[in-house]
C-alpha positions in Angstrom: 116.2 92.2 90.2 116.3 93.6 93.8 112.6 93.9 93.9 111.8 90.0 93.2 114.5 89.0 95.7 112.7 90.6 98.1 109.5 89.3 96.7 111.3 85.8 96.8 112.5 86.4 100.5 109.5 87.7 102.2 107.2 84.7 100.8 110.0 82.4 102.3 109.7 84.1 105.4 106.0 83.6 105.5 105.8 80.8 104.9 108.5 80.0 107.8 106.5 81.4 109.9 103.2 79.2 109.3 105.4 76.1 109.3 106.5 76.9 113.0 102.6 78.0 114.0 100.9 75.1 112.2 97.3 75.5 112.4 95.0 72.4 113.3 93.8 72.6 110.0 97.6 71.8 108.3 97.7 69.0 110.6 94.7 67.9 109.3 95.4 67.8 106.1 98.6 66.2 106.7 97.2 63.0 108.5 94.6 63.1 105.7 97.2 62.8 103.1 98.8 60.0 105.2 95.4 58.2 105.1 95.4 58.0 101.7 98.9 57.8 100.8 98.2 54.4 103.3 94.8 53.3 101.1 97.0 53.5 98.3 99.9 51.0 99.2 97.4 48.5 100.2 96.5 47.7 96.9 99.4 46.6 95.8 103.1 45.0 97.2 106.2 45.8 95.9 109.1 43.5 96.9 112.9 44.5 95.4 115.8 42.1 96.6 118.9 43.6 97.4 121.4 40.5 97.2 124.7 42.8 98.7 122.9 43.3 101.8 120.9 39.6 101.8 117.6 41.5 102.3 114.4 42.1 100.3 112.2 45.5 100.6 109.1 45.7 100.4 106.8 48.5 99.9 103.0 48.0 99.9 100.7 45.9 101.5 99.6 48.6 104.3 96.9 47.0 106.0 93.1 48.9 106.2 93.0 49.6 109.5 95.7 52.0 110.0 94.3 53.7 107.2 90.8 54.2 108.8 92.9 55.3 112.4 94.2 58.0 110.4 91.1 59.1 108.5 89.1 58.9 111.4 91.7 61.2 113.3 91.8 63.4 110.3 88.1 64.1 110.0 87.8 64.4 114.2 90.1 67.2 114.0 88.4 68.8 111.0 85.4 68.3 113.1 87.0 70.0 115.9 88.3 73.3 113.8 85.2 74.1 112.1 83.3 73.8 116.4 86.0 75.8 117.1 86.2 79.0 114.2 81.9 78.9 114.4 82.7 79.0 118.3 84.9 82.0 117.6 82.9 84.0 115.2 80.3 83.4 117.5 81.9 85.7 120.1 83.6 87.7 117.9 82.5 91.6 117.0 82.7 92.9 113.1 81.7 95.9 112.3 81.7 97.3 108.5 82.5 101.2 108.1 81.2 102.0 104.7 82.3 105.2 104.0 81.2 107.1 100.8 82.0 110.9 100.0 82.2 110.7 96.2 79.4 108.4 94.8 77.5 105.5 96.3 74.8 104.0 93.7 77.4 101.6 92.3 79.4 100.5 94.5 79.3 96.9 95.9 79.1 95.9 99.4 82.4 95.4 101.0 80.8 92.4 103.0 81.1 90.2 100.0 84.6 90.5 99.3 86.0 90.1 103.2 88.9 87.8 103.6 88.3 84.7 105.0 88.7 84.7 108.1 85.8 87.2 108.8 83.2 85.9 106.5 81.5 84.1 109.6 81.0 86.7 112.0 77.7 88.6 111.6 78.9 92.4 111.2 76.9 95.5 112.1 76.9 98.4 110.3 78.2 102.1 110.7 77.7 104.0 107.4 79.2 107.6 106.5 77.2 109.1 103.9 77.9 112.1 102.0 77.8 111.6 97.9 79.4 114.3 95.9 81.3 116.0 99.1 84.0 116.3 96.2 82.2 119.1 95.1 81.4 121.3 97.7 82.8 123.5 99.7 80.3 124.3 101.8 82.2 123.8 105.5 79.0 122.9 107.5 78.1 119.8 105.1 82.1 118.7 105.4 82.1 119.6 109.3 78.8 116.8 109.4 80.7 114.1 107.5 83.1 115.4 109.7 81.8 114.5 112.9 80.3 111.3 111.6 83.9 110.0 111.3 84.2 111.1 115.0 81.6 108.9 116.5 83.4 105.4 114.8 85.3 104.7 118.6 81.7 105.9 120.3 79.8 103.5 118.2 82.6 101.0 118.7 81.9 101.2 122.5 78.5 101.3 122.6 77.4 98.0 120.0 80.2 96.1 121.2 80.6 92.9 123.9 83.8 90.8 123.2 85.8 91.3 126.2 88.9 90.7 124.6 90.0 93.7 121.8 91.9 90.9 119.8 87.8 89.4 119.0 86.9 92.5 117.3 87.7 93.9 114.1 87.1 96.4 111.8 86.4 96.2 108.2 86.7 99.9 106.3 86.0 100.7 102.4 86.5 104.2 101.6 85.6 106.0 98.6 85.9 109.9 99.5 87.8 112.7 99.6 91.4 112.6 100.6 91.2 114.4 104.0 88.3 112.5 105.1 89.8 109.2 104.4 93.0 110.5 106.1 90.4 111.7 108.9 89.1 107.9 109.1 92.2 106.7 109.8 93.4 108.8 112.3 90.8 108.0 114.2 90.5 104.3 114.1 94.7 104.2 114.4 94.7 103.1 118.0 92.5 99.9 117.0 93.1 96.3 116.7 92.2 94.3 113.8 91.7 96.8 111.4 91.4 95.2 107.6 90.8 97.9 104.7 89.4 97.5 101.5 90.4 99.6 98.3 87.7 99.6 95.5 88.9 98.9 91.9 86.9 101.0 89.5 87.8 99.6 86.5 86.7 95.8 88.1 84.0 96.7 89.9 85.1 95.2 93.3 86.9 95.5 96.8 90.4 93.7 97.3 92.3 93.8 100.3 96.0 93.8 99.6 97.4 90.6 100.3 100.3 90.7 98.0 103.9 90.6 99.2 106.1 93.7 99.8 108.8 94.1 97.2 111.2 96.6 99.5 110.6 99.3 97.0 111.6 102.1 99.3 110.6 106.5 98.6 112.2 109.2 97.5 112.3 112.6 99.2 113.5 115.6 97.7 112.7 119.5 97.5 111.2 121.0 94.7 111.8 124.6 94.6 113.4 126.9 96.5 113.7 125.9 100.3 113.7 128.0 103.6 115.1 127.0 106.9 113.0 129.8 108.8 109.5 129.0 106.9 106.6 128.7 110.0 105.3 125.7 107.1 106.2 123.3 104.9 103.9 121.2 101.9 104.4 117.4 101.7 103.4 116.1 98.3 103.3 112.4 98.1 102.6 111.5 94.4 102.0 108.0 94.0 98.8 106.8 91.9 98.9 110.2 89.6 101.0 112.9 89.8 100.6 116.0 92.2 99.9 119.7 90.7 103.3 120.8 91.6 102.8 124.2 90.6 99.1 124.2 92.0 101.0 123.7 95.5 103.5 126.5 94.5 101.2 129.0 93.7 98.9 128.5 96.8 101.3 127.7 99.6 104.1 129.6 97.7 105.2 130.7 101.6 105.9 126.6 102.4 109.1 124.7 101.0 107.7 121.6 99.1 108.8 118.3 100.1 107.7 115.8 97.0 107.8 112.0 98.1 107.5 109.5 95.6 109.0 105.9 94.4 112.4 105.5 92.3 110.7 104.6 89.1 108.4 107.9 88.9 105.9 106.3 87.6 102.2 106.5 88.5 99.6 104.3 88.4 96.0 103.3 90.3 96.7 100.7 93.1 100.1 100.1 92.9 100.2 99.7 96.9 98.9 96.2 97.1 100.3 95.0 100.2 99.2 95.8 103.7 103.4 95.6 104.5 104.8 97.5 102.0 101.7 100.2 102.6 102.2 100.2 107.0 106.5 100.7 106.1 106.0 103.5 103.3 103.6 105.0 105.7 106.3 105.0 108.8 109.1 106.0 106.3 107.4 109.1 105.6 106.1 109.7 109.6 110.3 108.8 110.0 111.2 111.8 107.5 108.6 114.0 109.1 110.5 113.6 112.4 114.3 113.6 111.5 114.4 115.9 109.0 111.5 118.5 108.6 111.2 118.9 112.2 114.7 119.1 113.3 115.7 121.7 110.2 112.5 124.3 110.4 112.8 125.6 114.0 109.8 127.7 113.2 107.9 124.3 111.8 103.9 125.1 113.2 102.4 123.4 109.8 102.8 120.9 107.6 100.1 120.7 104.4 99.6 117.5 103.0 99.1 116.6 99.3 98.6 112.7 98.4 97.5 111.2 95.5 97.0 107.1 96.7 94.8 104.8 96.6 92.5 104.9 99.8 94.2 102.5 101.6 97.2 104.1 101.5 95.6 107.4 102.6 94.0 105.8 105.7 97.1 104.2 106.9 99.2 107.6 106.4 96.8 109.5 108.4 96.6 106.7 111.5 100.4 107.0 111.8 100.0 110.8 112.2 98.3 110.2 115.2 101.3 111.3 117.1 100.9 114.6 120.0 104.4 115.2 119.0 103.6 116.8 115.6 102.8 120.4 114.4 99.4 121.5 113.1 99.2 118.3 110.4 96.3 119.7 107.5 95.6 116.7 104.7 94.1 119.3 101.7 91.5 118.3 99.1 92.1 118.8 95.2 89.9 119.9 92.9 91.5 120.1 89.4 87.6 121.4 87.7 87.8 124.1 90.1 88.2 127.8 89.0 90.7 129.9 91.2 92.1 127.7 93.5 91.9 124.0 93.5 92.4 123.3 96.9 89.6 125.0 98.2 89.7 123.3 101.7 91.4 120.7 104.3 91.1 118.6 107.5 93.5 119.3 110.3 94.3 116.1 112.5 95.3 117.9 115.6 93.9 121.1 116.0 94.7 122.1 119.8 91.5 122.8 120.3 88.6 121.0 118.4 90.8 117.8 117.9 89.3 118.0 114.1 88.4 120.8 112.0 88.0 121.5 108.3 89.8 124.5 106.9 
């Protein structure tokens, strides 16, 4: 019951918030309705006497030219928005990130599925290619995809002319590994206007996630033994299926685990569908990262991340990492087909001295 009143209240609060920024458009369509609502009571008159008060009223008999004031008015301002949003798109900047690390051959252009809003700017292009990176483990191939996802603010710089950073955006669809996607983020977190696409395999399309947050908050707790002195600790956030647990135990058996997931426990494939509840899970965990791990491991030089998300979700948790307060922050990859160990390697956000590196 919680989670629908909170559905309830935040479309409420919304749709407050469009009602005291009316756009052009609303008004628009407001005078329109008007217009007709004024056509329409001048085909007939309706006259009811009201003896008690010795006066008749009388609804109807609108006369034509207040209705053609009013759709004339309507249609100028129409005229006006659509000069004005082809004005802006005009000197607006859009650049589409397509960024594939698993496999490319099937999967859709994210151009055709942009909200609104951008579908009239003419985007450029910055594609990251590397099919099957899933696979390897060959560190010079994942140090080139690497760098690729280095050069996004470069090639931000160089292609771009809008003066103003709140005319460009970003539009990013990811389908790679988890510390690439992770890596994507961090880098892009300092930017405006950043709108990100997950892709639905079973559909066959991108969606952005435009549905409203329910308050659903996390929950943290240890699995395992725990150490106060440990020099690392392993953060397992388990959302779309769950984490190898004992994988994590066995491999980074030296580092308390820290499993982060929602209060019903269960998992399932895009369950993060709204850009608010995604941006507040995110902080919550950067929140728990900061008043508890930190403060209670005085020897804290690591933390090993383990997320199973859809890529969206990945993204936004590696752009709030973007913080020079943090230890040595290493999102690993997960390879369950693997023999030996099946997380054979990792990106480091902040190493001190390459910036990114994978390990």
């Amino acid at each position: 019951m919680k989670k629908y009143i909170h559905i309830f209240l935040n479309f409420f609060i919304k749709l407050a918030e469009l009602k005291r920024k009316p756009s052009l458009n609303w008004a628009a369509k407001a005078i329109l309705g008007a217009a007709l609502a004024t056509l329409l009571s001048s085909s007939f008159s309706l006259e009811i006497p009201i003896p008690a008060l010795d006066t008749t009223l009388t609804f109807g008999g609108a006369d034509l030219f207040t209705f053609f004031v009013l759709l004339v008015t309507a249609l100028a301002i129409f005229g006006y928005t659509e000069y004005r949003d082809v004005k802006e798109a005009d000197d607006s900047i859009l650049t589409i990130i397509r960024h594939m690390g698993l496999v490319d051959n099937e999967i859709d252009d994210l151009r055709n599925y942009l909200p609104k809003k951008l579908r009239r700017i003419k985007p450029q292009h910055f594609v990251i290619s590397y099919e099957n990176s899933n696979k390897t483990t060959d560190k010079s191939e994942l140090n080139k995809q690497l760098e690729h996802i280095r050069r996004i603010p470069a090639h931000l710089t160089d292609t771009g002319h809008a003066g103003n950073n709140a005319k460009k955006h970003i539009a990013y669809g990811g389908v790679a590994p988890v510390p690439m996607l992770a890596a994507a983020g961090h880098v892009i977190s300092n930017m405006q206007n950043v709108h990100i696409g997950d892709w639905e395999r079973q559909k066959k399309r991108w969606h952005f996630n435009s549905q409203f947050d329910d308050g659903e908050e996390l929950v943290f707790h240890v699995d395992g033994d725990d150490n106060a002195d440990a020099e690392s600790v392993s953060l397992a956030v388990s959302f779309s299926i769950p984490v190898n647990l004992k994988c994590i135990h066995d491999e980074f058996s030296e580092s308390p685990l820290h499993v982060v997931t929602l209060p019903s426990g269960e998992h399932k494939y895009d369950r993060l569908c709204s850009e608010e509840k995604q941006d507040r899970l995110a902080i919550a965990i950067l929140e728990f990262i900061n008043n508890k791990l930190i403060p209670n491991y005085s020897n804290l030089g690591e933390i090993n991340v383990f997320v199973t998300a859809q890529a969206s979700f990945i993204f936004r948790l590696g752009s709030v990492m973007n913080q020079g307060h943090l230890p040595r922050v290493i999102f690993h990859h997960y390879d369950r087909n693997r023999d030996g160990a099946k997380h054979p390697w990792g990106v480091v956000l902040n190493d001190n001295e390459m910036g990114y590196k994978v390990v």
